[in-house]
DOSESE-225522 format. One record per residue (C-alpha): x, y, z; residue in one letter. Coordinates in steps of 0.1 Angstrom, whole numbers, plus 5000, padded with zeros to 4 digits. Last residue first. Example, Ala and Ser with C-alpha at 12.3 -4.5 7.8 and 13.67 -1.06 7.14 Angstrom:
BEGIN
513749895071S
512349555078A
END
This chain:
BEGIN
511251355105X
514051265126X
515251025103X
516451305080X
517351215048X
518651515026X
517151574991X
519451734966X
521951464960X
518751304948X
520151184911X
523151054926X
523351014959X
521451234993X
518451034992X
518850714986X
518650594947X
519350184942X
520749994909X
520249654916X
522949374897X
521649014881X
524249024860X
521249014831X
519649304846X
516249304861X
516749564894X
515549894897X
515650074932X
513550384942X
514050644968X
515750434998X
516050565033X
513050655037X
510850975021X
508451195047X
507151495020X
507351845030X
510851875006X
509051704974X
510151324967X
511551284928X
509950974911X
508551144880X
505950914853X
505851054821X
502851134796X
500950964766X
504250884739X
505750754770X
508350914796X
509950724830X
511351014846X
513650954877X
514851234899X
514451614887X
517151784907X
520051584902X
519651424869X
517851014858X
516151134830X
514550804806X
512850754773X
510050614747X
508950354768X
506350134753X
502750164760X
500149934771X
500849964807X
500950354810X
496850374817X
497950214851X
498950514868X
496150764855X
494250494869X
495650504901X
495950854907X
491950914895X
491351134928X
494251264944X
496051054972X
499150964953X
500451244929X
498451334898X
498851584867X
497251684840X
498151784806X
497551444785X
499551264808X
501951344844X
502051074871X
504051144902X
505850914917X
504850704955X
508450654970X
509750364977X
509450284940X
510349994927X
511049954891X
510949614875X
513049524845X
512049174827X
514148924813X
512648634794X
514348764765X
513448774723X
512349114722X
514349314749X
512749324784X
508749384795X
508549644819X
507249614854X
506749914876X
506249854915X
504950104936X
505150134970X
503150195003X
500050005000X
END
């Protein structure tokens, strides 16, 4: 109830797939509107993605992760009021079986602090 988990299919001809987790409920942008968790239609707007194909990543300081499709984008990057854990997102799927994990503070969310005070 607390994550989401994005599945994508891998390379034609594989049995490999990507997943996505996401500590951190993302934001889902399409067709000019926008949802985060709690608002009315988040879901759905969340789930209309799983026909299409990805047409592109951002993984930068400052935005976070951006999933984009033809339709809209979905944006893992906590806001400053928000309470985040330790970990942001992690995506694992890759044929050396290695996880590549966001915390706050690395990488693309060198600008989000963790604070386990909060």
């Amino acid at each position: 109830m607390d994550i989401v988990m994005l599945w994508f299919d891998g390379d034609e001809g594989t049995t490999r797939n990507i997943s996505l987790n996401c500590d951190y409920l993302p934001t889902v942008e399409r067709e000019g509107s926008r949802w985060r968790n709690g608002d009315l239609g988040y879901a759905d707007a969340l789930r209309s993605f799983i026909p299409e194909v990805v047409t592109g990543t951002v993984d930068q300081t400052g935005i976070g992760l951006v999933v984009a499709f033809a339709s809209g984008r979905i944006i893992v990057h906590p806001e400053p009021e928000e309470n985040w854990g330790f970990e942001i997102a992690s995506l694992n799927g890759f044929a050396d079986d290695s996880v590549m994990i966001w915390r706050p503070g690395e990488a693309s969310f060198e600008d989000i602090r963790y604070d386990p005070g909060r």
